[in-house]
ChimeraX commands (.cxc) that place a marker at each C-alpha (Angstrom):
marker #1 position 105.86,56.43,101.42 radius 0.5
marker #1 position 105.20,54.90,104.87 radius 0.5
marker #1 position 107.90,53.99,107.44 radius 0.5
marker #1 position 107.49,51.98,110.69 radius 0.5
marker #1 position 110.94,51.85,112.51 radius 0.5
marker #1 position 111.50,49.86,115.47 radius 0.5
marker #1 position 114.69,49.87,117.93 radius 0.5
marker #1 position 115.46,47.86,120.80 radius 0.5
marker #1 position 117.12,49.77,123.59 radius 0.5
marker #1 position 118.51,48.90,126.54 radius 0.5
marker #1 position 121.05,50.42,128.80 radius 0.5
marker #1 position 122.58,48.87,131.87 radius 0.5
marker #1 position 125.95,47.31,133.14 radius 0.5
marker #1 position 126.31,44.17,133.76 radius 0.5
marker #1 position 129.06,41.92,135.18 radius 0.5
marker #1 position 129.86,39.71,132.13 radius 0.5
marker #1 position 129.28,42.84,129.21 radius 0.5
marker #1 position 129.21,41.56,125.82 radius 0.5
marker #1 position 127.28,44.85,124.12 radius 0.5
marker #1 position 128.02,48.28,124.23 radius 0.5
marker #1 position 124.47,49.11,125.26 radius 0.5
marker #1 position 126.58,46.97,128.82 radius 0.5
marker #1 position 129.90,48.61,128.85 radius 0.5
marker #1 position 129.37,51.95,127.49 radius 0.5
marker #1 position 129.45,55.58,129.38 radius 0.5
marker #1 position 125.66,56.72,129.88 radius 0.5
marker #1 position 126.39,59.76,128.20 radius 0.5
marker #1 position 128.37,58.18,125.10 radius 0.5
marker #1 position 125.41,55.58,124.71 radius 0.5
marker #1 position 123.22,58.58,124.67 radius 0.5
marker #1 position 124.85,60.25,121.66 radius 0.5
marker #1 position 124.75,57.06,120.00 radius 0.5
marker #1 position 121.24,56.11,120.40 radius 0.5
marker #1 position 120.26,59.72,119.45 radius 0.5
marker #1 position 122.69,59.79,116.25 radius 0.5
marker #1 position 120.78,56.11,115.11 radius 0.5
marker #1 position 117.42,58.14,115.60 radius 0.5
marker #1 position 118.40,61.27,114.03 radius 0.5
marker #1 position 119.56,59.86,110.97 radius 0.5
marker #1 position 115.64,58.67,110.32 radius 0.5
marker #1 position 114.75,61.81,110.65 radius 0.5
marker #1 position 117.50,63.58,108.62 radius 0.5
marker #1 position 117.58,61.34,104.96 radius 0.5
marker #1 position 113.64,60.13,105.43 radius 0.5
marker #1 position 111.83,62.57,106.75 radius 0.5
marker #1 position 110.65,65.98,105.84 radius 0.5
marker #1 position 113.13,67.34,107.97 radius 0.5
marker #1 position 115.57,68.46,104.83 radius 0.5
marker #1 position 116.11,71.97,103.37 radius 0.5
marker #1 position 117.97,73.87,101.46 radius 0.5
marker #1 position 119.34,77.11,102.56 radius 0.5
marker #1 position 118.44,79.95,99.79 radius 0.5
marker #1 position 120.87,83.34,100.67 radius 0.5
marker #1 position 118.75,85.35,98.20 radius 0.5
marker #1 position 115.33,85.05,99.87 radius 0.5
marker #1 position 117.35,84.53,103.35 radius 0.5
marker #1 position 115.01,81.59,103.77 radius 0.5
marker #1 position 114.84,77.54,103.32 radius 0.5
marker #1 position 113.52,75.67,100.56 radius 0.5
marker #1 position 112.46,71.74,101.11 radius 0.5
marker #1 position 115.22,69.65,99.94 radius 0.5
marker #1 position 114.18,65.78,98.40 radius 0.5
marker #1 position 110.57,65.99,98.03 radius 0.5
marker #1 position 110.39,63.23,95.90 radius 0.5
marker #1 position 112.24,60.95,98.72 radius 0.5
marker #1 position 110.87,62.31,101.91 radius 0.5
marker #1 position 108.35,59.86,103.41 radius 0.5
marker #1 position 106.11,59.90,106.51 radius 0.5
marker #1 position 108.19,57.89,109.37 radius 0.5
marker #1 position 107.32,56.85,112.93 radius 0.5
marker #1 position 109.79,55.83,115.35 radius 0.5
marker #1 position 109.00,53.07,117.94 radius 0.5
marker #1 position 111.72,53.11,120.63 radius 0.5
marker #1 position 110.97,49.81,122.62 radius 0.5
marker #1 position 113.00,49.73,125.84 radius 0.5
marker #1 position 112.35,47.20,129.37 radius 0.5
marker #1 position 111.71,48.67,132.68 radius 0.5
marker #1 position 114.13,51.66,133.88 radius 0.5
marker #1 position 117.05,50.80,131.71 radius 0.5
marker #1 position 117.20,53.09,129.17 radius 0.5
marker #1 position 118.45,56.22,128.32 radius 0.5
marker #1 position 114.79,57.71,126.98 radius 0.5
marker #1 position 115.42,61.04,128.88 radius 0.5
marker #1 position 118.50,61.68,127.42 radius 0.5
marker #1 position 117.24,61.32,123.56 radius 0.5
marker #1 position 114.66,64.74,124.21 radius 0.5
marker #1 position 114.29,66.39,120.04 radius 0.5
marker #1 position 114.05,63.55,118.63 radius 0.5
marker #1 position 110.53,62.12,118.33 radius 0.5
marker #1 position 109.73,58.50,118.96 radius 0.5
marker #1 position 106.99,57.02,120.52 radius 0.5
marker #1 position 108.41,54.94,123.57 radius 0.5
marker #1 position 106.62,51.30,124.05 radius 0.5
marker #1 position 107.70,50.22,127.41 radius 0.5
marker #1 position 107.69,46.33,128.06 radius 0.5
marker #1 position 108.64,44.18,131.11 radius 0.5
marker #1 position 110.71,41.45,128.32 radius 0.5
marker #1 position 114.02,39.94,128.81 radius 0.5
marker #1 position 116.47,42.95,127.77 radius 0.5
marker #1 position 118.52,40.58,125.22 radius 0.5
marker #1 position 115.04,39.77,123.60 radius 0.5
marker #1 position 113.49,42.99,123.10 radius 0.5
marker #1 position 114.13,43.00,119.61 radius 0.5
marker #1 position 111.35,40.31,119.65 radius 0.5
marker #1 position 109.12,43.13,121.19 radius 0.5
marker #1 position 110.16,45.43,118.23 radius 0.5
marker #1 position 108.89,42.37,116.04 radius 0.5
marker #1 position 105.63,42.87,117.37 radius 0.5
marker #1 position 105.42,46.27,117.41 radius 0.5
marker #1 position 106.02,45.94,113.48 radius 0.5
marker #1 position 103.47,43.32,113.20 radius 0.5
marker #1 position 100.81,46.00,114.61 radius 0.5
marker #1 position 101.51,48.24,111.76 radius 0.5
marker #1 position 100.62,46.37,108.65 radius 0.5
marker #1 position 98.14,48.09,106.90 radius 0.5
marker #1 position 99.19,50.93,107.55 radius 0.5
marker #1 position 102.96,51.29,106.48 radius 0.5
marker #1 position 104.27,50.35,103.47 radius 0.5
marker #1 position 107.99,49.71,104.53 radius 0.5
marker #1 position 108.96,48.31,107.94 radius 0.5
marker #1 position 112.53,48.70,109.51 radius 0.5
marker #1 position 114.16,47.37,112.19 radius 0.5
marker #1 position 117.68,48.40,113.51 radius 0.5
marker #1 position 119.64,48.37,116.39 radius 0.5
marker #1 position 120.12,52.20,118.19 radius 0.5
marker #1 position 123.78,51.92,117.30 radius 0.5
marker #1 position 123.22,51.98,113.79 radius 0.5
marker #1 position 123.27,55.01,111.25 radius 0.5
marker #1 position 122.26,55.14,107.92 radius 0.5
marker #1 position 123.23,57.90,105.55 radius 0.5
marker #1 position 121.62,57.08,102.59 radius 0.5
marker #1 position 118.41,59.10,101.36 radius 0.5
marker #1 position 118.08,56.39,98.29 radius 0.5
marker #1 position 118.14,53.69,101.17 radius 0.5
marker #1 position 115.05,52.77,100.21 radius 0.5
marker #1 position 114.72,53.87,96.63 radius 0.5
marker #1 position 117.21,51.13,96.36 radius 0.5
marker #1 position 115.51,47.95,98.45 radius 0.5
marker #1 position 112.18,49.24,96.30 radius 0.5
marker #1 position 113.84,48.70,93.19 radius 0.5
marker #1 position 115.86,45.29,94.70 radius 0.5
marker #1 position 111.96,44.02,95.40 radius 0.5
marker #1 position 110.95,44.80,91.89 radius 0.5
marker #1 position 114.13,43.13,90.37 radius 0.5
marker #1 position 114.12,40.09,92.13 radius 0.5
marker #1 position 110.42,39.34,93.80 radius 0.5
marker #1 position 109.30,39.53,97.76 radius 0.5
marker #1 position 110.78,36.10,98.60 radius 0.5
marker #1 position 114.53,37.88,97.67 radius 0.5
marker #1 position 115.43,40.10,100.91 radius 0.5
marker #1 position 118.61,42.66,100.32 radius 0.5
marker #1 position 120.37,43.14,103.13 radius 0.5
marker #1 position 122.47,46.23,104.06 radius 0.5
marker #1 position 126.30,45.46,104.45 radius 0.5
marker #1 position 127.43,46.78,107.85 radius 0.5
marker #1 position 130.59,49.06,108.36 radius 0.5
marker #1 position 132.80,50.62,110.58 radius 0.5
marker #1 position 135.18,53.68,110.62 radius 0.5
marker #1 position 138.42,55.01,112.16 radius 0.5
marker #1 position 140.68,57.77,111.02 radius 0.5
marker #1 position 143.15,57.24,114.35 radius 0.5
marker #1 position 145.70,56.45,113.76 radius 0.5
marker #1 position 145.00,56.34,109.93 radius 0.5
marker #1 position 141.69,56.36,108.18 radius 0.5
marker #1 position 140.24,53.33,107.33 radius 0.5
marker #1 position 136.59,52.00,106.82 radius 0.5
marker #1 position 136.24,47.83,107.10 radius 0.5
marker #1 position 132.97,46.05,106.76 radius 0.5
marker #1 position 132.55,43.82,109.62 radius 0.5
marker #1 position 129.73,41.10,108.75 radius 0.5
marker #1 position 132.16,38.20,106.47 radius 0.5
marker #1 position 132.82,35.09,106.58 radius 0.5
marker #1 position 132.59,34.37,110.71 radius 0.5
marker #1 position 135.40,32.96,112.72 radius 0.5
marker #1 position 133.42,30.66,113.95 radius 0.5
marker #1 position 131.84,28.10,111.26 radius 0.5
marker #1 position 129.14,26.95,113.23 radius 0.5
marker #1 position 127.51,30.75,113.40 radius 0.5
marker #1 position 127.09,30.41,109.92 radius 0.5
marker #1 position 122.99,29.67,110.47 radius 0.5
marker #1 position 120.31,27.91,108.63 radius 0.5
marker #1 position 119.53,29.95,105.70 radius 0.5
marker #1 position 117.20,28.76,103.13 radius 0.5
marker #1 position 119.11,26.91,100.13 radius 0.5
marker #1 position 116.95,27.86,97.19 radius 0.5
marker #1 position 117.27,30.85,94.63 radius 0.5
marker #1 position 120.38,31.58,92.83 radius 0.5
marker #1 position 123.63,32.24,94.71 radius 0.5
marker #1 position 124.86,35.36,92.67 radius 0.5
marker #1 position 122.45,38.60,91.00 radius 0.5
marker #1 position 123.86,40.43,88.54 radius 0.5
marker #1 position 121.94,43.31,86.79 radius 0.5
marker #1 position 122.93,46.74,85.82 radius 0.5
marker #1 position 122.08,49.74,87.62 radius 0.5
marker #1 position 122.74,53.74,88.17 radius 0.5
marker #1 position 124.87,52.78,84.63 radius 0.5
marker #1 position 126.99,50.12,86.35 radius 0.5
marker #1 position 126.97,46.64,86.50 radius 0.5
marker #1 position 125.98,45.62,90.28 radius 0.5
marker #1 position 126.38,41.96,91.64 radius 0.5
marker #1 position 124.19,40.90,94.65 radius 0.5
marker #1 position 125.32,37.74,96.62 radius 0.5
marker #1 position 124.44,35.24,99.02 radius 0.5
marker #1 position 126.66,35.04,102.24 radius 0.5
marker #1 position 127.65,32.78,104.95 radius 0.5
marker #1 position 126.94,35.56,107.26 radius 0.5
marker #1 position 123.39,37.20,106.51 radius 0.5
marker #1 position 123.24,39.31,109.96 radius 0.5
marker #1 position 123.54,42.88,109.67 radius 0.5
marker #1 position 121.86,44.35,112.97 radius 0.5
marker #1 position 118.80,44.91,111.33 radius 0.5
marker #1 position 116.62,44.61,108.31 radius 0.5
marker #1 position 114.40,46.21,106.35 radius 0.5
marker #1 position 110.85,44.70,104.61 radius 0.5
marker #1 position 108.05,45.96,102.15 radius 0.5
marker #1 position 104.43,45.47,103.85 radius 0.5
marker #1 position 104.22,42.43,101.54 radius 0.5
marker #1 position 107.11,40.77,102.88 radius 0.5
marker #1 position 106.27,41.74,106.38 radius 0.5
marker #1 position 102.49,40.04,106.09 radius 0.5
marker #1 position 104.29,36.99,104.72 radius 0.5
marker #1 position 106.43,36.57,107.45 radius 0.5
marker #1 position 104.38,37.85,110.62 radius 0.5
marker #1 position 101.93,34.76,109.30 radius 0.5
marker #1 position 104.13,32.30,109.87 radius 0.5
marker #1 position 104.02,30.69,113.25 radius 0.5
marker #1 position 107.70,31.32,114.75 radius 0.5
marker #1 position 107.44,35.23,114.39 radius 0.5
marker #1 position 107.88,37.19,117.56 radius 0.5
marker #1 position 108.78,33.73,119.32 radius 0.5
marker #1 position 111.38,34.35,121.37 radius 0.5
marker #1 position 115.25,32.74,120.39 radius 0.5
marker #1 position 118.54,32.84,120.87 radius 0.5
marker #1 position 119.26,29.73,118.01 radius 0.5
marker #1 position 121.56,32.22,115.68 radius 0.5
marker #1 position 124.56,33.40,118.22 radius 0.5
marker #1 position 122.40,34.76,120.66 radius 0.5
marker #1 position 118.71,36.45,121.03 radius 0.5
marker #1 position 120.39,40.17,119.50 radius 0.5
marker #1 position 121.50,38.22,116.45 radius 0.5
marker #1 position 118.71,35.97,116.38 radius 0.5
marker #1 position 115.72,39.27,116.33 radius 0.5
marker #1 position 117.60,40.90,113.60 radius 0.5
marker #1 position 118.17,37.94,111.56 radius 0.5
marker #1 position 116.66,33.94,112.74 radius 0.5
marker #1 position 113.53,34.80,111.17 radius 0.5
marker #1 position 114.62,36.69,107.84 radius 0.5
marker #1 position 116.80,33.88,107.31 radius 0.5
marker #1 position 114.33,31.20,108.01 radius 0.5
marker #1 position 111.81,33.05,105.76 radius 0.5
marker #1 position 113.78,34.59,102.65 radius 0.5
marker #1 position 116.68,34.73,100.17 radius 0.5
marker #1 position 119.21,36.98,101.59 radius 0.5
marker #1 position 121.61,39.09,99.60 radius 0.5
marker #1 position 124.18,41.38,100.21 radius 0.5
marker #1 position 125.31,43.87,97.71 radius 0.5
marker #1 position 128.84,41.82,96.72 radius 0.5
marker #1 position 132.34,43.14,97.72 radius 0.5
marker #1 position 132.86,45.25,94.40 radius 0.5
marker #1 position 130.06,47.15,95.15 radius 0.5
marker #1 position 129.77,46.91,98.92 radius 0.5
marker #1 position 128.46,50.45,99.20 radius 0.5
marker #1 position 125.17,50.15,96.83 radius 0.5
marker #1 position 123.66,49.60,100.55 radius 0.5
marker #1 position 124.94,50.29,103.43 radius 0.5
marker #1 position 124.81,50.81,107.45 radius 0.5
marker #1 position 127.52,52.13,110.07 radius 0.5
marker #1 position 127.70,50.48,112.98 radius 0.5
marker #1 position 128.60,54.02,115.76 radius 0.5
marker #1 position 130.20,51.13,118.55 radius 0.5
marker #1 position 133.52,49.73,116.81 radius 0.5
marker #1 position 133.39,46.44,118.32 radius 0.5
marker #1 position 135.83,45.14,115.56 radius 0.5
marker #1 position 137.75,48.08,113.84 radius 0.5
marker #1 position 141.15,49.33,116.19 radius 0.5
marker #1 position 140.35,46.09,118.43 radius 0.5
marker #1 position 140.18,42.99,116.70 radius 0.5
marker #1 position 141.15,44.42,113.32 radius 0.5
marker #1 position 143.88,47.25,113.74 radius 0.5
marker #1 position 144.58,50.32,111.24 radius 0.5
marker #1 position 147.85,49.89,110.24 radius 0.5
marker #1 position 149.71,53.22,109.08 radius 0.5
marker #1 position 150.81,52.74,104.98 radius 0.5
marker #1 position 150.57,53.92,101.35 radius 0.5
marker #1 position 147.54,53.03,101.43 radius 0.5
marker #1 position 146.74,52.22,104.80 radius 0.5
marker #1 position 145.75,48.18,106.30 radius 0.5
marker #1 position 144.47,46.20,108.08 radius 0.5
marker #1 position 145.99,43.83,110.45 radius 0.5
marker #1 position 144.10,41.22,112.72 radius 0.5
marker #1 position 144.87,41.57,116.46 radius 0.5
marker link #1:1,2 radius 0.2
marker link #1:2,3 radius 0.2
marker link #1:3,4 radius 0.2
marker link #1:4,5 radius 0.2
marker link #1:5,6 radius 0.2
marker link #1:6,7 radius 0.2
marker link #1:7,8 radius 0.2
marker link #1:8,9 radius 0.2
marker link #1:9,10 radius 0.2
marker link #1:10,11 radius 0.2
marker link #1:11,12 radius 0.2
marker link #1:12,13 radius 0.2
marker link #1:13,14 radius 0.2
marker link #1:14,15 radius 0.2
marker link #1:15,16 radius 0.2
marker link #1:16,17 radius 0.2
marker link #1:17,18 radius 0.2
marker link #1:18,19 radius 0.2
marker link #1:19,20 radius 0.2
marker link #1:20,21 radius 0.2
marker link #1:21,22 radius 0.2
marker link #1:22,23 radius 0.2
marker link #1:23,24 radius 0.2
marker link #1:24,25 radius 0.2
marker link #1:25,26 radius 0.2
marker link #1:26,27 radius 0.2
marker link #1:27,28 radius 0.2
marker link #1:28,29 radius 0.2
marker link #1:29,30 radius 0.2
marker link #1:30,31 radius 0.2
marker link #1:31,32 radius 0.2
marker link #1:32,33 radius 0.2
marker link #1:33,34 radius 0.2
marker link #1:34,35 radius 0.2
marker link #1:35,36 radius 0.2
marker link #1:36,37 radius 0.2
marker link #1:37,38 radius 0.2
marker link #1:38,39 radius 0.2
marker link #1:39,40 radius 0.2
marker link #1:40,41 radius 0.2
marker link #1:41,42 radius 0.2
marker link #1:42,43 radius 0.2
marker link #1:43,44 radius 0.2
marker link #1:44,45 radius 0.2
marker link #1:45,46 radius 0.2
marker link #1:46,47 radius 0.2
marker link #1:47,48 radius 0.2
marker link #1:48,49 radius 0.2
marker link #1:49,50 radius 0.2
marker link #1:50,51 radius 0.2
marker link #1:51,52 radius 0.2
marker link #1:52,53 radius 0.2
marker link #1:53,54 radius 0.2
marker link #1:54,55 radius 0.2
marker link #1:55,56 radius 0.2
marker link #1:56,57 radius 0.2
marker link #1:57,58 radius 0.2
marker link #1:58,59 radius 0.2
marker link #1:59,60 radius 0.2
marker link #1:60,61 radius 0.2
marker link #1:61,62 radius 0.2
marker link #1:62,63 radius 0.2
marker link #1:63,64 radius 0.2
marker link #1:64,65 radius 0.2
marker link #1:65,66 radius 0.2
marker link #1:66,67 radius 0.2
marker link #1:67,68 radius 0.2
marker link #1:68,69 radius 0.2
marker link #1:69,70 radius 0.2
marker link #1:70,71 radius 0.2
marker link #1:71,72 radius 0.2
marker link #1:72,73 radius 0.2
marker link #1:73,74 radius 0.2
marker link #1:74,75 radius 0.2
marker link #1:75,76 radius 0.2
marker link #1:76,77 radius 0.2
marker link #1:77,78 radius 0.2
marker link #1:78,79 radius 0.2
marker link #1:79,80 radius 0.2
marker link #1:80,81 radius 0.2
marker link #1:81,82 radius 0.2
marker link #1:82,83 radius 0.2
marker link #1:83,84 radius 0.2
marker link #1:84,85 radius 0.2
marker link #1:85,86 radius 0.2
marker link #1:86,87 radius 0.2
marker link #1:87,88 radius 0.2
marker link #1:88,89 radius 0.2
marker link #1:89,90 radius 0.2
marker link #1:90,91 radius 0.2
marker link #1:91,92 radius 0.2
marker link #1:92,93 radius 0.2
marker link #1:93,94 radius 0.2
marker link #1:94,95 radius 0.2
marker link #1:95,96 radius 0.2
marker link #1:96,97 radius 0.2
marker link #1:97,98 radius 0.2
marker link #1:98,99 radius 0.2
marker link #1:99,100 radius 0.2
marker link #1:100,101 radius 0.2
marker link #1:101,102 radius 0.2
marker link #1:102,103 radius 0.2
marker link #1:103,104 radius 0.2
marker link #1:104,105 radius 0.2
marker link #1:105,106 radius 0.2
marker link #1:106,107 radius 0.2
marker link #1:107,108 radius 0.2
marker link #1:108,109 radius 0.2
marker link #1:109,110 radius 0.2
marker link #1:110,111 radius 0.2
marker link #1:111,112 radius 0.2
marker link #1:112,113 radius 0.2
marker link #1:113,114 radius 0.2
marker link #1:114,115 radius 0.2
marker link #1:115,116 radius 0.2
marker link #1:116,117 radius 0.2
marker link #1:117,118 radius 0.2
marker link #1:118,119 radius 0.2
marker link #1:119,120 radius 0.2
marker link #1:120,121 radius 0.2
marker link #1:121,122 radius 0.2
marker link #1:122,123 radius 0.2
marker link #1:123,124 radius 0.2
marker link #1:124,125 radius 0.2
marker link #1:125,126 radius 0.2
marker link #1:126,127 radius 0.2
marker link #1:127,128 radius 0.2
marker link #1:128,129 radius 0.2
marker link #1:129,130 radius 0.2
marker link #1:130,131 radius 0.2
marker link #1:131,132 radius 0.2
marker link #1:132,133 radius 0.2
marker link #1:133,134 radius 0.2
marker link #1:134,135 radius 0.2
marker link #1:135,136 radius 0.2
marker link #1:136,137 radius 0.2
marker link #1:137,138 radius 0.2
marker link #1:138,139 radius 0.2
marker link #1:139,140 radius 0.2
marker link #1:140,141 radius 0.2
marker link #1:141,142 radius 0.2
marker link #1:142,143 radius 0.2
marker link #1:143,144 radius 0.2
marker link #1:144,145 radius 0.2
marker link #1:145,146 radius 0.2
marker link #1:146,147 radius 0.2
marker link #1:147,148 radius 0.2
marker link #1:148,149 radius 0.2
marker link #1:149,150 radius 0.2
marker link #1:150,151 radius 0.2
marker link #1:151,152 radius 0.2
marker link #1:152,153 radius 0.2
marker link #1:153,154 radius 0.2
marker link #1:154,155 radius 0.2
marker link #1:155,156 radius 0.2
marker link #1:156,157 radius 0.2
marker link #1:157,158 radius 0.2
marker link #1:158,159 radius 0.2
marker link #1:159,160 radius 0.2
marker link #1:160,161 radius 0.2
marker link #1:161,162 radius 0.2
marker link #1:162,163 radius 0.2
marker link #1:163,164 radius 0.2
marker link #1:164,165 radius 0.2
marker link #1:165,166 radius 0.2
marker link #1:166,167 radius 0.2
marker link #1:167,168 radius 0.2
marker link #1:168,169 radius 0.2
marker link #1:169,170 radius 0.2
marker link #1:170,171 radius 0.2
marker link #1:171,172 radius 0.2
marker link #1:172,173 radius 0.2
marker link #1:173,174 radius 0.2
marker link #1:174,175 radius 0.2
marker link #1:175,176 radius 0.2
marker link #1:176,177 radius 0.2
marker link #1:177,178 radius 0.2
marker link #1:178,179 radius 0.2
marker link #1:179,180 radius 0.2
marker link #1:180,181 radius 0.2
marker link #1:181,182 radius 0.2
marker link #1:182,183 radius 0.2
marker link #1:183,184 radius 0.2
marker link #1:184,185 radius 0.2
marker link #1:185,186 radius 0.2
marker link #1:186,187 radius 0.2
marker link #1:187,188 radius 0.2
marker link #1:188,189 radius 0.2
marker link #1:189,190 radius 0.2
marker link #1:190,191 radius 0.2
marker link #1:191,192 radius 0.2
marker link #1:192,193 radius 0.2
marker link #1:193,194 radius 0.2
marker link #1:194,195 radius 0.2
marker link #1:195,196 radius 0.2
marker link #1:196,197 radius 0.2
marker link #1:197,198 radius 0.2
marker link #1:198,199 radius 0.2
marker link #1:199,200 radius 0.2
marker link #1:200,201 radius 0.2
marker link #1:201,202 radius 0.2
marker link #1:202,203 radius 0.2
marker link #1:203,204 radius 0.2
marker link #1:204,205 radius 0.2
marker link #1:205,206 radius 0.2
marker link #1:206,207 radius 0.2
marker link #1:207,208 radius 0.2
marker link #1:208,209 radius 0.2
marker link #1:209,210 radius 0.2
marker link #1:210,211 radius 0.2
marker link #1:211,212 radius 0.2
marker link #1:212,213 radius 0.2
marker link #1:213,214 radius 0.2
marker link #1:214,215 radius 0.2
marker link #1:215,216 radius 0.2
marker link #1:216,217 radius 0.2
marker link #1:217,218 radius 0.2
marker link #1:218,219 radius 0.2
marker link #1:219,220 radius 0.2
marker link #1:220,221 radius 0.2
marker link #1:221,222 radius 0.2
marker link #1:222,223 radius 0.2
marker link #1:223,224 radius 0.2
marker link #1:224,225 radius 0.2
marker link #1:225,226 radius 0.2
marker link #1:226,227 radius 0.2
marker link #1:227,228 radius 0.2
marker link #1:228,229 radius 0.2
marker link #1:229,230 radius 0.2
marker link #1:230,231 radius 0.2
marker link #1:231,232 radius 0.2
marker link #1:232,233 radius 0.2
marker link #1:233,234 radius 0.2
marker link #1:234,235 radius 0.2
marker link #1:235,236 radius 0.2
marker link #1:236,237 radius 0.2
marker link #1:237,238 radius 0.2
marker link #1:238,239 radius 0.2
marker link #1:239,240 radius 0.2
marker link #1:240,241 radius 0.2
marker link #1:241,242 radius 0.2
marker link #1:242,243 radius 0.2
marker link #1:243,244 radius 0.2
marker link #1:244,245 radius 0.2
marker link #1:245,246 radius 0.2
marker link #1:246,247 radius 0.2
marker link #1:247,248 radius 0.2
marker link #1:248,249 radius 0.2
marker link #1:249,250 radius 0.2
marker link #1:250,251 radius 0.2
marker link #1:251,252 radius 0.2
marker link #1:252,253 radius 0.2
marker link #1:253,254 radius 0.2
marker link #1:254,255 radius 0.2
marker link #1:255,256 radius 0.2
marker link #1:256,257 radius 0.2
marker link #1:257,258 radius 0.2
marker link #1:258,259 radius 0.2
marker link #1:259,260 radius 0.2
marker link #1:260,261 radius 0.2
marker link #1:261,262 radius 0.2
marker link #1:262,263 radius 0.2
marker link #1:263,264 radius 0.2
marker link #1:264,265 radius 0.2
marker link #1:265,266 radius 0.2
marker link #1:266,267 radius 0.2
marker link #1:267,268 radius 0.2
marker link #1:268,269 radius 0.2
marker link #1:269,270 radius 0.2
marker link #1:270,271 radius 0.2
marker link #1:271,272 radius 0.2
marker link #1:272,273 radius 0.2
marker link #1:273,274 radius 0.2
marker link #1:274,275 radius 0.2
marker link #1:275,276 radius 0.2
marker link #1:276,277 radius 0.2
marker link #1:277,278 radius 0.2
marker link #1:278,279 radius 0.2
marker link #1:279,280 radius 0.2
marker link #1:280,281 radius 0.2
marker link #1:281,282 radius 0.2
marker link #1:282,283 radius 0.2
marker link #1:283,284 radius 0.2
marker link #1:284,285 radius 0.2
marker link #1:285,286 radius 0.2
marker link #1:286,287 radius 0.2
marker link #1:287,288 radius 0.2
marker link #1:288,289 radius 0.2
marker link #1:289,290 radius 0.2
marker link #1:290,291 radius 0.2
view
């Protein structure tokens, strides 16, 4: 297998910050940005071994999963943090774009692959995934369900001060009207077995994730349609609207359903939500309280 990954980054303060990429420590940002990269590398990648103490040497570990991955990091002018991210290979595409739209750049920086990938993934740097069936799973989502049926991965966060928790922050929004446009067609609840269990897929209010994640087949559908790489800022803002305006316009989205949140999954590394808006609460077992 094929992987094109594109990230937006951008890293610079700004007056009124809304992102961490505005309010974060350079050097924090850093680790972040390189733990988002790394994570390609470490579950996709040939990059994987096992450690064998009787021939004091390493054996490849997940042949069968390992796939051949490029990284395009696309960033605007000098704010960035591209010197800080040194051992862990991307190729950088520079642009002069708006930094709140350079996810749109990433769009087209996908778009120039097709042909030659056959999966296309786009993420923001301050996600991590940890999941070397990541895409084992989407493949087998596409041939369940068909091209026009996009999974989605649900988005999480963790704390363990002052109590461990882990909350998935992408429900039903606060604020109704953020809800978007999503196509109406297709049924509103999947259900088919899988590793032995019964798994539910769902359609949600709130489709954004940060990212997504598209077969070549999907991605040739989409980048033919005339709004793709346009510029917006119609679903919360332009860093909601590059991850998820078009996918919604274009596909079904599901979510795996809250019984079986986990089947796919992303961490978000910049709590935004978890110990600010929604507080750990110390218990048998521990809660959550809204702040």
């Amino acid at each position: 297998m094929r992987i094109l990954f594109a990230i937006p980054h951008y890293f610079g303060h700004t007056a009124a910050p809304n992102y961490g990429s505005e309010r974060t420590a350079p050097e924090l940002r850093a680790q972040v940005t390189r733990s988002c990269l790394a994570s390609l590398w470490q579950n996709f990648s040939e990059a994987q071994s096992l450690a064998d103490g009787f021939r004091q040497d390493f054996v490849p570990a997940n042949p069968r999963l390992s796939a051949t991955i490029t990284i395009a990091l696309c960033t605007t002018g000098d704010s960035h943090l591209v010197a800080d991210l040194a051992g862990c290979p991307f190729h950088h595409v520079s642009t002069d774009a708006e930094p709140r739209y350079l996810g749109f750049e990433c769009h087209k920086a996908l778009r120039s692959g097709l042909g030659q990938f056959d999966y296309f993934g786009y993420l923001e740097d301050d996600l991590r995934i940890a999941d070397g069936l990541f895409f084992v799973k989407l493949a087998w989502f596409n041939a369940q369900f068909g091209d026009a049926a996009l999974l989605q991965p649900n988005r999480f966060e963790l704390a363990d001060d002052p109590v461990p928790y882990k909350v998935y922050i992408d429900g039903n929004p606060r604020d109704r009207t953020l809800v978007g446009p999503q196509r109406g067609d297709g049924q509103p609840r999947l259900s088919t077995p899988a590793l032995g269990r019964p798994m539910a897929f769902q359609r949600v209010n709130n489709p954004h994730s940060g990212c997504f994640f598209l077969s070549a087949a999907q991605l040739a559908r989409w980048a033919d349609q005339p709004d793709f790489a346009v510029p917006s800022a119609a679903f919360a803002g332009p860093l909601e609207s590059a991850a998820t305006l078009g996918i919604m316009r274009h596909f079904r989205i599901y979510k795996p359903a809250r019984e079986n949140a986990a089947f796919l999954e992303i961490e978000h590394l910049d709590p935004r939500y978890l110990g600010r808006t929604f507080i750990p609460v110390a218990g048998d077992p521990p809660t959550l309280r809204w702040d």
